[in-house]
N, C-alpha and C positions, 0 to 999 in steps of 0.2 A: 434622017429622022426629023419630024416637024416639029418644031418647036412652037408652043401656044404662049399666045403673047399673050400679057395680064390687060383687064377691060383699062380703056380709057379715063384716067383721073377725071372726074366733073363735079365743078363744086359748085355745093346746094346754091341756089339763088337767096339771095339774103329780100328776111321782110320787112313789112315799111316800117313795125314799132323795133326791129332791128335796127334800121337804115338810120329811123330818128335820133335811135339812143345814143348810134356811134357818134352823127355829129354834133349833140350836144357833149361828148363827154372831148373834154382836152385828152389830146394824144400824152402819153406817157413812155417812156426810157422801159424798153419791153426786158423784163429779170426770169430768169430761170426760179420756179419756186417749185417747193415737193409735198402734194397731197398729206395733208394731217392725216397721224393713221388711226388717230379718235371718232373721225367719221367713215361711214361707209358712202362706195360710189354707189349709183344705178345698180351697175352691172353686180354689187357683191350682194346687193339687197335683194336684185330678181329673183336670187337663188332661193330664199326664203320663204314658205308659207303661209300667207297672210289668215290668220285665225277666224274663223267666221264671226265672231264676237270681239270686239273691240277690247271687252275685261276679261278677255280668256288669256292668260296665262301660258307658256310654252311647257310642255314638260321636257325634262333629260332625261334620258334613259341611257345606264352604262352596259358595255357589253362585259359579261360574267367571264369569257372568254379571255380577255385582255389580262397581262399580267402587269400587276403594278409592281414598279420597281422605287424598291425604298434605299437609304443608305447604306444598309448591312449587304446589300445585293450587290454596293458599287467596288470600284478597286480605291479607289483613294474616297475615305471619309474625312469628312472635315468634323474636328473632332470641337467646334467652337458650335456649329451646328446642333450638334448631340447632347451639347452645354445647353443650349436654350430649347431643344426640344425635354427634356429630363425637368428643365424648370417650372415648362408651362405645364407638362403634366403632372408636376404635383402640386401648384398651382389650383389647376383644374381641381383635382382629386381632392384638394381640398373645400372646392365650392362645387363638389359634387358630381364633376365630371370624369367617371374611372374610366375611359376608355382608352386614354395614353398611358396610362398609370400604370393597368394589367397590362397593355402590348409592353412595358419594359419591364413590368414584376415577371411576364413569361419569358421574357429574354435569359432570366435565370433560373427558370424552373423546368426549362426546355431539357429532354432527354439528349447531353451531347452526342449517342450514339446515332439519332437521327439524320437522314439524308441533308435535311434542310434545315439543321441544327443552325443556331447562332456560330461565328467564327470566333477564336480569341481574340482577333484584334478587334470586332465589333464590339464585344463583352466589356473589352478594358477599356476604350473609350467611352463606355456607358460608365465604367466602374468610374474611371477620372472624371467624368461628369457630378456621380452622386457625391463625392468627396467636395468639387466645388461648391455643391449644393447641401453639403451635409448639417449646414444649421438649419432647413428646411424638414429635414427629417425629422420630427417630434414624431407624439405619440402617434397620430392621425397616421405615420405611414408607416407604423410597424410592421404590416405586413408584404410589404418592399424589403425595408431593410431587413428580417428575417429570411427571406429567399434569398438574399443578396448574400448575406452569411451561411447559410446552409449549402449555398452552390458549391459545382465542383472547381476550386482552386488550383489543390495542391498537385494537381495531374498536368497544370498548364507550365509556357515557358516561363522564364525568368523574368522579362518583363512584365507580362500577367499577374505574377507574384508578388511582384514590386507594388505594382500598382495595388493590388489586394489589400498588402501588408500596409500601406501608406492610408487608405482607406478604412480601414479597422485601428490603427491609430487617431486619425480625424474624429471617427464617428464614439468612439471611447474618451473622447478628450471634449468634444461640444456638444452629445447625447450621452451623460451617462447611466442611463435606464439601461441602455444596450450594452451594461461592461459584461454581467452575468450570461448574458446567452453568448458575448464573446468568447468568454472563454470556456464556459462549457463545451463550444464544439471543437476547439482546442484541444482539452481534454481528450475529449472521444477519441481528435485522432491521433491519439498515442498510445490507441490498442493494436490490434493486429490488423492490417491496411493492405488491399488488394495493389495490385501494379496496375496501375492508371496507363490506358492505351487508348489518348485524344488522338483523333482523327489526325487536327492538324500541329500537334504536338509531337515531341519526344517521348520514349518512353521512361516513365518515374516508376522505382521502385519504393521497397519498405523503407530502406533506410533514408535514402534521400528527402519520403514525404516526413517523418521522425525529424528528421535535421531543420525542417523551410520550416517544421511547427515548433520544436525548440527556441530556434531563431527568432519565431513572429511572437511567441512567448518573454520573450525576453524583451523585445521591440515594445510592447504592449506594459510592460508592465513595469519597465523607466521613465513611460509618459505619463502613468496614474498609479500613484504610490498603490493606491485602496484595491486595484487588482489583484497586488499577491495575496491579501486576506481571502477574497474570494476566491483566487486559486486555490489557498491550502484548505479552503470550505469542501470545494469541488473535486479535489485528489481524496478526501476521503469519502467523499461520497460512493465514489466510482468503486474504489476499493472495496468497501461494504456489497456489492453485488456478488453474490454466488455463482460463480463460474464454475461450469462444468470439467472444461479441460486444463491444465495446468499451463498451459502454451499462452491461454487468454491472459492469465493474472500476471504471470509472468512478465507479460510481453507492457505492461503497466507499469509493474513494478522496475523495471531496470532502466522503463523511460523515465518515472519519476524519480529515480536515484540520478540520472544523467541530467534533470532539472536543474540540479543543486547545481550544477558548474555554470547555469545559464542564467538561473536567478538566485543567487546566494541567501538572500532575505527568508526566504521559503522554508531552508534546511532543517531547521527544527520540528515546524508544522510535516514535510516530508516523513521525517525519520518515525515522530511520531506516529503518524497514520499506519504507515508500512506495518510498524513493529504493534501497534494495537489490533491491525487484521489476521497479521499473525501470531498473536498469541490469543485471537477471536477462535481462529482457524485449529491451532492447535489444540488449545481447550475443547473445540466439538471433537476431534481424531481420538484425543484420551478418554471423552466418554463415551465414545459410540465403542469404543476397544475396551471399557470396564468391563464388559459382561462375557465378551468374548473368552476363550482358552487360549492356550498359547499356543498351541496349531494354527490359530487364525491369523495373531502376532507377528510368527516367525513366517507366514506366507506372506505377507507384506513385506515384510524384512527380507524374503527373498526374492519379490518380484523388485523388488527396489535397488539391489544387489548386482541384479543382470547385466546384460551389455549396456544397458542406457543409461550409465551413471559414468561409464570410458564413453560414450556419446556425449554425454551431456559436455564433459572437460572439453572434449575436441573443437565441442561446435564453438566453446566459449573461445577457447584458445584462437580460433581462427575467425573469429567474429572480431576480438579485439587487434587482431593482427592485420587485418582486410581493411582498407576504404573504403573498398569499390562498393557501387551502388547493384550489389544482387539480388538478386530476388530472395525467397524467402527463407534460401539456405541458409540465412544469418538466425532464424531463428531457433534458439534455444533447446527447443524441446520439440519428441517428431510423436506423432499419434501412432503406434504403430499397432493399437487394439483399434478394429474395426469397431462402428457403433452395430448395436444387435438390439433390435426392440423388442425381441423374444424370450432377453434372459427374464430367469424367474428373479423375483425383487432380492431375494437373500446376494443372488449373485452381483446385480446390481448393485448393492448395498455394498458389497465387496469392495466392486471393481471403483466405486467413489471414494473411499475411505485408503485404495493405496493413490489416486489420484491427490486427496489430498494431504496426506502425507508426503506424497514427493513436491508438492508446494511449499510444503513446513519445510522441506528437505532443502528447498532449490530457493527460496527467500534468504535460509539460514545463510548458505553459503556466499550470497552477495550481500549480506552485512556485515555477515566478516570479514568478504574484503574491504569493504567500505574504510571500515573502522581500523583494518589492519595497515592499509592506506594512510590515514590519518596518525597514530601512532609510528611509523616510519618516518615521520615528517620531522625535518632539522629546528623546525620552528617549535620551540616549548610549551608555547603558549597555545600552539596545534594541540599538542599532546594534550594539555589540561582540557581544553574543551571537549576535548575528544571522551576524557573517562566520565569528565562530571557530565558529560550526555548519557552517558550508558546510566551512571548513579542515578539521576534524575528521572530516566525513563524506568528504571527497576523501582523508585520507592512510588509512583505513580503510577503504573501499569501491572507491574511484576507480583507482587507484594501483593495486592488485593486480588489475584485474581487466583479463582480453585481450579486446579486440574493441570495449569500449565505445566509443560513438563522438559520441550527444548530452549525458546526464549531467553533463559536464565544462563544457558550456558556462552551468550554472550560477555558478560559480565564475569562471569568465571573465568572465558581465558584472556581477558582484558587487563581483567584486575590482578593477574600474576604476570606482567609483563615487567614488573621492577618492585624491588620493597618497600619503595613510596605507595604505589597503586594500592598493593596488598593492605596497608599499615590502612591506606585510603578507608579501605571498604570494609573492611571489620570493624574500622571504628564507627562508621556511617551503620552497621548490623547492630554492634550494640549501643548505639543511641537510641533506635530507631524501638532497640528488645527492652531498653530497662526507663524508656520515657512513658512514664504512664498521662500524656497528653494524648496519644494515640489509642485507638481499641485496642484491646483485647485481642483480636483476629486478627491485627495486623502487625501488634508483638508479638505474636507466640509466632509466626509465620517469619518473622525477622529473627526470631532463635530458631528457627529449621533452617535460615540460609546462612545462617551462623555455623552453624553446625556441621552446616553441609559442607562448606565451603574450607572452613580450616579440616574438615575428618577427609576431603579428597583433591584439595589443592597440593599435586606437588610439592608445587614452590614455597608453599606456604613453609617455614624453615621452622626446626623443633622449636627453640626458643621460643616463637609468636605463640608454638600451639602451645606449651609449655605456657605460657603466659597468660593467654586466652583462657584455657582451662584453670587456669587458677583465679583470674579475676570472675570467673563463672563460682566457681564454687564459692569464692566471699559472697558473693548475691548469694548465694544459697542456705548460707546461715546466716543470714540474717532475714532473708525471709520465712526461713523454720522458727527459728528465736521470734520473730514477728506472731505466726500463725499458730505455733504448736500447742502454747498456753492453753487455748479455746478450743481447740480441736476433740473429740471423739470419733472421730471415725473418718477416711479420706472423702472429701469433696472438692470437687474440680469447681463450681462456683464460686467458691469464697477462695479455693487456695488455687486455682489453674496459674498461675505465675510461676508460683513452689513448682509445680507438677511440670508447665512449659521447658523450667530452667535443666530441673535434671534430668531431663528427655535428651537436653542439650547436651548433656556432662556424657552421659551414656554412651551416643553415638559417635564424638571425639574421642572418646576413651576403645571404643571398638575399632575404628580406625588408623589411629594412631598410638595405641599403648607404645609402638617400640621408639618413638620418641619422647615418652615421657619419663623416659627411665634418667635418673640424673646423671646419670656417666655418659649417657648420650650427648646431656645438655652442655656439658660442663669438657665435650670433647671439642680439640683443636684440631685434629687431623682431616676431618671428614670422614672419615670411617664411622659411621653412628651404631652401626648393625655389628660391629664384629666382638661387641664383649657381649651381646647374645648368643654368638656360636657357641659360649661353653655352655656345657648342657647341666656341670656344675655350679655354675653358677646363677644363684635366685634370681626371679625377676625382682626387681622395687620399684616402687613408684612414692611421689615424693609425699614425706609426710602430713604434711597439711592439707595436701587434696584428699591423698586415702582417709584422713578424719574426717573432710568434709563429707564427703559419700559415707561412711559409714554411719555417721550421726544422722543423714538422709534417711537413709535406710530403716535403720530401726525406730525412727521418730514416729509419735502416733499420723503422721500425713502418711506414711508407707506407700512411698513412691511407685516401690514394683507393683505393688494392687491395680495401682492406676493408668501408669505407663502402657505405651503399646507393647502386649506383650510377643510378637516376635523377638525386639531388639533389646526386651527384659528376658528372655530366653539364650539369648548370645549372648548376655553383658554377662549374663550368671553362667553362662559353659567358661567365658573367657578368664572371668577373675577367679573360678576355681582352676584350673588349666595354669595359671598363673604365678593359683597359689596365695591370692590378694582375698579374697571371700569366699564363705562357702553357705551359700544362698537357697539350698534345695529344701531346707523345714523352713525360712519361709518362705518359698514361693508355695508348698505344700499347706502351711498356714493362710496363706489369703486367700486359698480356694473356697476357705469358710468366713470370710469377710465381704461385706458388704459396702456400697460406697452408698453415701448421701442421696438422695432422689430429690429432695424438697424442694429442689429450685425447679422443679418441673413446672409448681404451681405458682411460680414467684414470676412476680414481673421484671422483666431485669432485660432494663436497655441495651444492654452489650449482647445481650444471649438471645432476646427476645426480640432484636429490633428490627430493621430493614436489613440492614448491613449484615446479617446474620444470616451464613449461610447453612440452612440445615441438613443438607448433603453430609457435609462434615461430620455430620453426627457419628460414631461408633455403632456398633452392632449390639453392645457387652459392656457398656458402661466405661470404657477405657479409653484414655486418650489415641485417636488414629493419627500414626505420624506420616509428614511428610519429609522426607529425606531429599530436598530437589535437584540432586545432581544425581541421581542414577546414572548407570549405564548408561551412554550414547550408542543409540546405533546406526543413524539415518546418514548413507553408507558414501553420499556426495560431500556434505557437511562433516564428517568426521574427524578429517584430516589435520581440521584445525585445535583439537583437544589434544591428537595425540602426544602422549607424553608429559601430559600436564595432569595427570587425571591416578589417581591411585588406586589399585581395585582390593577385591575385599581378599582378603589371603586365605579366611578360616581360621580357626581356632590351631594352635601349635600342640602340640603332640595325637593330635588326635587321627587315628589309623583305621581304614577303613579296613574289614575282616573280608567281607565277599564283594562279589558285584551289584547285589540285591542296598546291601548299606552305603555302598559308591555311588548308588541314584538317589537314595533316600539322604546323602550326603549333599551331594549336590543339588538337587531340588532345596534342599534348606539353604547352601549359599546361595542360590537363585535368587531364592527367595528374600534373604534378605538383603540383597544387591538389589531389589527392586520392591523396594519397601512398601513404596507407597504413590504408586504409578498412578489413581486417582484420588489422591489428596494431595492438599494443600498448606496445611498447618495442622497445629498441635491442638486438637476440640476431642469432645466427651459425646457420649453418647449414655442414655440411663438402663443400669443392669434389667433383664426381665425378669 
């Protein structure tokens, strides 16, 4: 094969302004030197198109085609980078330049589930970025840092979180505009929270996102005292929403009880909120059930009864027994009524009204634990805090409010947990019954939880009631000796005090005569019932109380006119049955008495004022009582009364003949075992 030789080297012939310049220039030591690469040669310039115009300009033109590739795209970001790029754009943004500003406000508004989603580790080194830069953050870029806080966190790994949690401390502690929108989405998410499934994350359930927001709760609000205010602002805010399912409130409520162990400061603001929603809540369930019959009642009471109340314990049980991070099985409560847009509104109306009743139901029962918690505790000074919380949240919540009807039994089986407690809270009833520094409505309401409380307190022991009732009846002469001088005819205006107290006397004396017999009192054995077995043997009761009630009685105020007459109807079966009174010419006589009307037309700040609730009013001019330990029946929550609770027995000798007067029997103890299911104290209403 031929091989072709390369042409003959021939070098240029040099010219003569060449020739002259070599010899004049002196030879020099010949140096390897390397083209500056600030200039172009010949050869790089030929490439180029010389402009027909000397002032024309080159344009660039990029291809659309080409993909740019930014940091979020690379494997390793330098995260010092992302520091001065986050600077200059808010920089910028603040001399008006938003185009860096949205490229990273969208880096958190971006849909994670998208293909070309941000990654978590580009997200966190933006997040460590704005945390460098968070005394930049003023007002000009709230709407960064509110994408920044609204994004999704709680779904990413641990470092993400960290990084999160450190950044919401920074921007809480050097912007504090931004403490409120902090914790409000805080807040939020400690309602019921989907299972976060990041692309390039693990998967985070309910309880685990519950636990990272506890924690950043807690984190947040050791660095700025002024947070827990705004926290306990914000728990009740949430609370106040009307929630349709019992699963939603719920799922709030047991987060905001598990608060307490993660910000202690809070506990009071918590407790309070909880128990003013639910005695919001209860109070709507009692009135929306005034009008109803008790077939309506008892359907509720039996939908509530079901398997979901042995549901409800199990899930508890095994909720608190579990760590694990599962899914939604931890929660509480299971929807198992389909929704139906089609029912008609009565049924509707129904199906909310057992919804929220089993809220009242399922609240109940995690305060009693609470508290029942707290009261087990070795520490004494636990224990005190513990009751003078219940005390405080009954004379401020409890007390003024009409219609409630479970709330109180708090406090009831609280305050019989030792003879300190009890001694406690009857004295705190009658401070609260015989201080006339308070209204009217809120004494007389403080002798129905008086009344209540010693007439079906178990534990409450003869002696106290024995005691009780006798320092009721000294108020009671002397507010007749006070009133009776001026008196012609019964009037709840000028005398509702008189009429409150022996409302009081009445109800004690119905519930408890068999301990106020003095061989009762004066017994050492315990046996208190067994000198009633003889059947010859008279009841007694002691003599200075039966004077007091008697002189009541027949006094021109004439109580029974005025009293509610169900419990004037049993007090008069029982002390003839007894053998103590025989009250039938005059209850026969008041039928033609009349009471006072005059203050209809009178201005009278206590009757007539704000605070004056005219619900209360009577139908009949007689005081409507409230009795507010009725029957329990709210079938999850029950558990915790039993046995402390005393029911109505009936009148003693008295023999029903057929079956026809066995219902007409029992419909009257019904009845007056649930005296007074919407009211709330002892008020008047004027004869027609």
């Amino acid at each position: 094969m031929a091989v072709i030789a390369p042409p003959p080297f021939r070098r240029a012939p040099a010219t003569a302004q060449s020739s002259s310049s070599v010899s004049k220039t002196p030879l020099k030591p010949s140096s390897i030197s390397r083209r500056s690469t600030l200039k172009r040669s010949i050869d790089d310039t030929s490439l180029l198109t010389v402009p027909s115009s000397p002032t024309k300009r080159l344009r660039v033109k990029f291809d659309a085609d080409v993909d740019i590739v930014s940091a979020d795209d690379e494997d390793d970001i330098d995260p010092l980078v992302v520091n001065e790029q986050v600077r200059r754009a808010i920089e910028r943004h603040l001399a008006y330049d938003h185009e860096a500003y949205e490229r990273i406000r969208g880096l958190f508004t971006a849909d994670h589930d998208k293909e070309r989603a941000p990654s978590t580790k580009a997200l966190k080194y933006h997040v460590q970025a704005l945390e460098v830069n968070v005394t930049r953050l003023r007002r000009e870029c709230g709407s960064l840092v509110h994408s920044v806080i609204s994004s999704e966190w709680v779904g990413r790994d641990e470092s993400y979180v960290s990084a999160f949690v450190r950044f919401l401390g920074s921007l809480a502690v050097s912007q504090g505009g931004y403490i409120s929108s902090i914790i409000g989405m805080l807040v939020d998410l400690l309602g019921p929270q989907k299972t976060r499934r990041l692309p390039d994350c693990k998967v985070v359930r309910q309880p685990k996102i519950h636990r990272r927001v506890l924690e950043t709760i807690r984190y947040v609000t050791q660095l700025i005292p002024i947070a827990s205010s705004v926290l306990a602002q914000r728990i009740s805010t949430k609370l106040d929403f009307d929630f349709s399912k019992a699963k939603d409130r719920m799922t709030y409520v047991e987060n905001f009880m598990q608060l307490i162990q993660y910000t202690p400061e809070v506990t009071s603001e918590v407790l309070n909120s909880i128990l003013q929603q639910l005695i919001k809540l209860d109070a709507s369930v009692q009135a929306a059930l005034e009008d109803d019959d008790d077939d309506a009642v008892d359907d509720i009471l039996q939908h509530m009864t079901s398997s979901q109340t042995l549901a409800y314990h199990e899930k508890r049980r095994s909720s608190q027994a579990s760590s694990s991070d599962e899914d939604s099985a931890a929660s509480l409560t299971d929807d198992s009524e389909s929704e139906d847009e089609d029912t008609d509104p009565t049924t509707a109306q129904r199906k909310q009204q057992k919804e929220d009743m089993r809220q009242v139901d399922m609240i109940m029962d995690v305060l009693f634990e609470y508290y029942s918690e707290l009261m087990r505790s070795n520490i004494l000074e636990a224990r005190d805090n513990a009751i003078e919380q219940l005390i405080t949240q009954f004379n401020r919540f409890i007390l003024p409010t009409h219609r409630s009807r479970h709330p109180q039994f708090l406090i009831f089986h609280f305050a019989q947990a030792d003879a300190t407690k009890v001694d406690r809270f009857l004295t705190h009833c009658l401070t609260v019954f015989l201080d006339h520094k308070y209204s009217p409505v809120i004494r007389h309401a403080a002798g129905a939880y008086l009344s209540g409380f010693v007439g079906r307190g178990k534990n409450v022991s003869p002696v106290l009631v024995h005691d009780t009732l006798d320092l009721l009846c000294g108020e009671l002469n002397q507010l007749r000796l006070k009133y009776e001088p001026s008196s012609l005819q019964p009037d709840v205006k000028r005398y509702g005090d008189f009429y409150a107290m022996f409302q009081a006397v009445m109800y004690i004396f119905c519930m408890r005569w068999k301990d106020l017999s003095p061989s009762v009192i004066d017994a050492e054995d315990g046996d208190e019932y067994s000198d009633l077995e003889d059947e010859d043997q008279p009841y007694s009761l002691p003599r200075a109380i039966q004077d007091s009630i008697h002189a009541a009685i027949y006094s021109r105020l004439n109580p029974l006119r005025v009293c509610y007459p169900d419990i004037v109807q049993m007090f008069a079966r029982l002390t003839h049955a007894l053998e103590i009174f025989y009250l039938t010419p005059k209850l026969e006589e008041n039928k033609r008495v009349r009471i006072a009307t005059s203050w209809r037309s009178v201005a009278d700040s206590t009757l007539n004022g704000p605070e004056r609730d005219t619900s209360w009013v009577g139908e009949n001019g007689m005081l409507e009582g409230h009795f507010p330990y009725d029957p329990y029946h709210l079938p999850i929550s029950k558990h915790w009364v039993e046995g402390e609770y005393i029911e109505w027995e009936g009148v003693p000798g008295e023999v029903e003949v057929d079956s026809e007067a066995e219902d007409e029997d029992d419909e009257e103890v019904e009845e007056f075992d649930m005296l007074a299911d919407a009211g709330d104290t002892l008020v008047v209403s004027e004869e027609e």
